[in-house]
SERO-4910 file (N, C-alpha, C, O; in steps of 0.05 Angstrom, whole numbers):
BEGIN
 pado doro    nc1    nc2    nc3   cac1   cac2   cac3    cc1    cc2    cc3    oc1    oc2    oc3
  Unk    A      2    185   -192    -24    195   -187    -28    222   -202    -48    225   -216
  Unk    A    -11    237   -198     -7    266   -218    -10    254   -249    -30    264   -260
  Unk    A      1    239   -261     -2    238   -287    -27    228   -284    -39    248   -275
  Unk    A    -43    209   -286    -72    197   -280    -86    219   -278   -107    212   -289
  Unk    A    -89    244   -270   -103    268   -257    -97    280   -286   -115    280   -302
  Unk    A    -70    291   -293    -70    303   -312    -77    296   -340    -83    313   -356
  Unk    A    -78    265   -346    -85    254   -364   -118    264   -361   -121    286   -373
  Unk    A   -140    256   -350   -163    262   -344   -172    288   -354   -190    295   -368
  Unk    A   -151    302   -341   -160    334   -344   -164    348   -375   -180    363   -385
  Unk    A   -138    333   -383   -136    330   -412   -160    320   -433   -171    334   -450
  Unk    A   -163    299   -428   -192    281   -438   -215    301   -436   -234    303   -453
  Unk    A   -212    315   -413   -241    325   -400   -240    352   -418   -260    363   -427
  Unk    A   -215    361   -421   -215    386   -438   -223    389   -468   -238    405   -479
  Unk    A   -207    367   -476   -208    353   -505   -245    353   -509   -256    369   -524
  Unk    A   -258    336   -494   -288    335   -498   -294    366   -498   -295    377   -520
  Unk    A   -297    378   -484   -303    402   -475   -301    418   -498   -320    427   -510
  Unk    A   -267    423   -507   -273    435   -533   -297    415   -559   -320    423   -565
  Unk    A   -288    400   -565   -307    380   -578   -332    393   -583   -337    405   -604
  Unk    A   -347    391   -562   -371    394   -550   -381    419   -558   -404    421   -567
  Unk    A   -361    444   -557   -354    464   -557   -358    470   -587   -379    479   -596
  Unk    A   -340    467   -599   -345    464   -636   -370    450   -651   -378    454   -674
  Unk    A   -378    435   -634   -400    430   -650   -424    438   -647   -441    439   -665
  Unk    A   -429    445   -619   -452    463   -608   -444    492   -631   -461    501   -647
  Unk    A   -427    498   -629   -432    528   -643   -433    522   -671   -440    539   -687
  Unk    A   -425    500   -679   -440    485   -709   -459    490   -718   -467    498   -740
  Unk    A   -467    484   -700   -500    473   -701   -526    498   -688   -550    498   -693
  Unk    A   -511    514   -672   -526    534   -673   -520    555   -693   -537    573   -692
  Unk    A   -498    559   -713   -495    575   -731   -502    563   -760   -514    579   -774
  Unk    A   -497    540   -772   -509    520   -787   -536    505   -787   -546    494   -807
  Unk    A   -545    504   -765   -568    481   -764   -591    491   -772   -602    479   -790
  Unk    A   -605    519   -759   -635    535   -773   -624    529   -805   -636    517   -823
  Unk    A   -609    534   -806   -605    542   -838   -605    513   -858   -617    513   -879
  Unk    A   -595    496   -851   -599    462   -855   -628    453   -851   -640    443   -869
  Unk    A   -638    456   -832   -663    450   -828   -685    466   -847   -702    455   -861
  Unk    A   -681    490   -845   -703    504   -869   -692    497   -896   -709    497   -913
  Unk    A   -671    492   -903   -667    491   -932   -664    461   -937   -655    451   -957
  Unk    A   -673    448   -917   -682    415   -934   -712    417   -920   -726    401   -932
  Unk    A   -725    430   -902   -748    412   -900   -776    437   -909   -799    431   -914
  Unk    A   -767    460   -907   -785    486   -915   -775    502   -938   -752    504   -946
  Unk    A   -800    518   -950   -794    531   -976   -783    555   -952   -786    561   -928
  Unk    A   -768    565   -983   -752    589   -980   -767    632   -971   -759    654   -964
  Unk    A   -803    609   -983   -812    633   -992   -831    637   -964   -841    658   -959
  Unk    A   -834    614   -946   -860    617   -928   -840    621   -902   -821    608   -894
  Unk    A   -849    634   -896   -831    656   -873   -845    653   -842   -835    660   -821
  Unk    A   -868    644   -845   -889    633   -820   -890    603   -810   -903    592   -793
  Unk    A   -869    593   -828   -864    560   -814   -835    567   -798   -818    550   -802
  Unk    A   -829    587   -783   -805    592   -785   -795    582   -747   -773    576   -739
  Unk    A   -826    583   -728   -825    563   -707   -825    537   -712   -814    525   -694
  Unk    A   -835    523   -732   -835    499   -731   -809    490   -742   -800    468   -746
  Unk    A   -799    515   -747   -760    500   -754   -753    508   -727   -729    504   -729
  Unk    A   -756    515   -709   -749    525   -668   -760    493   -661   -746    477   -650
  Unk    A   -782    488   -667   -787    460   -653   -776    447   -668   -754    444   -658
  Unk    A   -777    437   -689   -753    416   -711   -728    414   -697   -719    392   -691
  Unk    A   -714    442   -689   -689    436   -678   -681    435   -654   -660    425   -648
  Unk    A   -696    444   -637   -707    446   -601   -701    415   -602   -680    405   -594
  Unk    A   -725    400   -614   -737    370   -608   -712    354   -627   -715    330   -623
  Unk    A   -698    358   -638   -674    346   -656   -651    345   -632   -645    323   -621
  Unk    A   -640    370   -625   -610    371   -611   -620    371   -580   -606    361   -562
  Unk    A   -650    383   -573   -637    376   -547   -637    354   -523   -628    353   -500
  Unk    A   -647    340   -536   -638    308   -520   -604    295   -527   -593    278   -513
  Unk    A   -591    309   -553   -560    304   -551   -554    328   -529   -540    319   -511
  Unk    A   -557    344   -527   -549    364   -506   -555    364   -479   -546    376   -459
  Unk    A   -576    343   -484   -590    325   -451   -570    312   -437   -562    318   -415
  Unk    A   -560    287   -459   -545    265   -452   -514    281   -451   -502    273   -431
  Unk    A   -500    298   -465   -477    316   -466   -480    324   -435   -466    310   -421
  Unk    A   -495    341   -421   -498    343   -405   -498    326   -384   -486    334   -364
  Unk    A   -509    305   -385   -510    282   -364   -484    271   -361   -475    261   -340
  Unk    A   -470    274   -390   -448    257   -388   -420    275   -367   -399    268   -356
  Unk    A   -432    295   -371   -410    330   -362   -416    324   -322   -401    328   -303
  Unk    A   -440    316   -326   -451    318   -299   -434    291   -281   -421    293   -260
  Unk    A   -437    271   -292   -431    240   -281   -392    251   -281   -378    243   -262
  Unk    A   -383    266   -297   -357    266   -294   -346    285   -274   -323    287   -264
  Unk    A   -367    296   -270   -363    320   -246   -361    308   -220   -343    310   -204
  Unk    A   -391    290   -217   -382    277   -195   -365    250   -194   -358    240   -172
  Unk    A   -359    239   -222   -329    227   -212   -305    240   -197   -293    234   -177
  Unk    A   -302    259   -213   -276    273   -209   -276    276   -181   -256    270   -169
  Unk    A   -299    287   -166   -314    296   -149   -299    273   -123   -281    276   -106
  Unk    A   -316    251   -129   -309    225   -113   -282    221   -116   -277    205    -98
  Unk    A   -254    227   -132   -235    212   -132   -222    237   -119   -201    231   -108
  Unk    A   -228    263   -117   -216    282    -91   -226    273    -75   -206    265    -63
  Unk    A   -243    266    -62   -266    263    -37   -241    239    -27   -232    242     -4
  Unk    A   -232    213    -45   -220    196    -40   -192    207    -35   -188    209    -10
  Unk    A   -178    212    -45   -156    234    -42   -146    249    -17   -125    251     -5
  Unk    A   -172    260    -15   -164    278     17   -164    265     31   -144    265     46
  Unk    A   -189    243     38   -186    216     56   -164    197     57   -162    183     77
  Unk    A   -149    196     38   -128    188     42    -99    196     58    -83    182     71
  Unk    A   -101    229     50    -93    250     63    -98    254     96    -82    262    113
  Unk    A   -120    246     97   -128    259    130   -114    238    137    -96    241    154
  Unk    A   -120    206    126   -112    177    141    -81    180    151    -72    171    172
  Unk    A    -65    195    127    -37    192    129    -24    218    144      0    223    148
  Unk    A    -50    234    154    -43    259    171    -41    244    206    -28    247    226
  Unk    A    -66    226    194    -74    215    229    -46    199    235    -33    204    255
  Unk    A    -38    180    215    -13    168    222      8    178    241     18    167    260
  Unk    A     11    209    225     32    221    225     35    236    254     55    244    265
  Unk    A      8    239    261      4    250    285     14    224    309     15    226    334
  Unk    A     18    209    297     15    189    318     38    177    325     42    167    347
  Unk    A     56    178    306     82    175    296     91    205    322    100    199    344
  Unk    A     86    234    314     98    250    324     84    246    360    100    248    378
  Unk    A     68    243    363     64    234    390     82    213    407     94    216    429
  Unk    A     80    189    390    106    175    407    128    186    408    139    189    430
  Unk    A    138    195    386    165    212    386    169    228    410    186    225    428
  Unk    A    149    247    408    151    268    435    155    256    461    167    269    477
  Unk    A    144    225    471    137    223    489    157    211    499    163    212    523
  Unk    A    175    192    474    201    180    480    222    199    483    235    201    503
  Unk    A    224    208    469    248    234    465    241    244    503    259    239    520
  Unk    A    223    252    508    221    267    538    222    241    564    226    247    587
  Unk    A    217    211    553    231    202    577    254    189    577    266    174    593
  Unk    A    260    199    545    299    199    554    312    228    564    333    230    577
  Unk    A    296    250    556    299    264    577    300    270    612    314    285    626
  Unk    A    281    250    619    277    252    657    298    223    652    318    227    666
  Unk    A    299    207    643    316    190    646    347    203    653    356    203    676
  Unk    A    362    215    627    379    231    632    381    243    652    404    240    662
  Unk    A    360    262    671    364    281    686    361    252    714    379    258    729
  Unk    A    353    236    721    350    216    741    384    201    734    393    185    750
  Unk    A    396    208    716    421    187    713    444    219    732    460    220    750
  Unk    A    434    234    717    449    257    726    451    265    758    469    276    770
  Unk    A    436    259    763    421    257    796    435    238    816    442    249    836
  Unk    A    438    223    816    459    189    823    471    211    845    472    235    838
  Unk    A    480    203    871    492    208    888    504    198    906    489    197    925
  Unk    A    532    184    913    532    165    930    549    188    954    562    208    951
  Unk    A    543    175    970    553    194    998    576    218    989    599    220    995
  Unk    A    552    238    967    574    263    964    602    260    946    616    278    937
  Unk    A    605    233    944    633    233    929    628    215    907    650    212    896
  Unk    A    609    203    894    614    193    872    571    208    855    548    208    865
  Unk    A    581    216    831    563    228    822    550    207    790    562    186    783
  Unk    A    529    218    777    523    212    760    526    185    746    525    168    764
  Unk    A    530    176    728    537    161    708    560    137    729    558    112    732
  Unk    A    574    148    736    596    129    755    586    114    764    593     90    763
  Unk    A    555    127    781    545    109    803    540     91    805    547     77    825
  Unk    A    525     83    784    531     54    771    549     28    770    546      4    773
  Unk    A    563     40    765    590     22    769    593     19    798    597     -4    808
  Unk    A    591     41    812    596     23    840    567     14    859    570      5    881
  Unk    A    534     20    843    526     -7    847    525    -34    845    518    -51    861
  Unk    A    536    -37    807    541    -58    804    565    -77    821    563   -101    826
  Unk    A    592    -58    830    605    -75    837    597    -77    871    612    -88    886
  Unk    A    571    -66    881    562    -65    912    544    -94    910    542   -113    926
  Unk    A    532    -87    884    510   -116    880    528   -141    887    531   -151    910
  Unk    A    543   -153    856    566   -171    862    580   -182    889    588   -204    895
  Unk    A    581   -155    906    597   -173    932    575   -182    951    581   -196    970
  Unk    A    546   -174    947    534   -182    962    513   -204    950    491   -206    960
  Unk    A    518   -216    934    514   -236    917    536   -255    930    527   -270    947
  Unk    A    568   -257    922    586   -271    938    585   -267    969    604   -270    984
  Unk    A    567   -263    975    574   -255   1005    557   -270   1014    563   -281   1036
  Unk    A    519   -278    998    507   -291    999    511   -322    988    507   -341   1004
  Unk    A    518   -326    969    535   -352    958    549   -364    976    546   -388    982
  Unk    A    571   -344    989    586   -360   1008    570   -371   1034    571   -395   1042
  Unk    A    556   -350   1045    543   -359   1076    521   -387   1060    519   -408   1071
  Unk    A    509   -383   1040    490   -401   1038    506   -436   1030    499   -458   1035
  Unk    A    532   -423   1015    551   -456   1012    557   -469   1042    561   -493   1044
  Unk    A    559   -453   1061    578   -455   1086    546   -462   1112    546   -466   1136
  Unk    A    536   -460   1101    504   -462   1126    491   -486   1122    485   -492   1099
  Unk    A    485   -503   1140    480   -526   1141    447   -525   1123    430   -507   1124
  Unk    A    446   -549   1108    430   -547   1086    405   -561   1097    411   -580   1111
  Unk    A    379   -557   1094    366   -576   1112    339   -583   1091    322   -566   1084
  Unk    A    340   -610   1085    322   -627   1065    293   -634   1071    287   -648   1090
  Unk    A    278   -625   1057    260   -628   1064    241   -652   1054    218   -654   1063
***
């Protein structure tokens, strides 16, 4: 994307000077071209109608030079406009991204502090506790298994 931008800028400079050299061409060369092919040397009172000769000659190229300076302005214009929008889109992402983050990260936090918490009658703490629910679950699972194998079954 940087080279594409800098290439442009380049191009846009390149004209610019261009543009540049030849405008001052033509305002340091051109009265003088124009009176010495289309007016005598000696009549000194046709010397507006070489101002309109060259007014009405260059400035419709200096119209369209212009137009063309203008349309590039607001390209360039539109492809930052596109740019930052792309920018904000991949800001909004990012915001959203760091939102879950925060929100997971903090309920493995209360998670942690609820694991830490576990208490079985004063003598078994935290993380352990577990283990001796699981092995509290299990016997009363076999405990139900058994009375329900051993209890008369009744069909309905």
């Amino acid at each position: 994307m940087e080279q594409k931008t800098t290439d442009r800028l380049v191009i846009f400079g390149l004209i610019v000077i261009i543009g540049a050299i030849v405008a001052i061409f033509l305002y340091k060369s051109g009265p003088e071209l124009i009176q010495s092919r289309y007016f005598d040397k000696g009549n000194v009172g046709d010397r507006g109608a070489i101002g309109d000769a060259f007014g009405g000659t260059f400035g419709p190229i200096i119209a369209w030079f212009a137009a063309i300076l203008t349309f590039m302005a607001f390209y360039i214009q539109y492809e930052a406009n596109k740019e930052q929008k792309d920018q904000f889109a991949k800001q909004a992402d990012d915001t959203v991204v760091e939102r879950f983050e925060n929100r997971f990260f903090e309920l493995i936090r209360i998670h942690r502090e609820n694991v830490e918490e576990q208490n079985i009658q004063n003598v078994i703490f935290g993380r352990k506790a577990f283990t001796t629910y699981y092995f509290e679950l299990r016997y009363i699972y076999f405990v139900l298994e058994h009375n329900y194998d051993n209890s008369d079954k009744i069909m309905y």
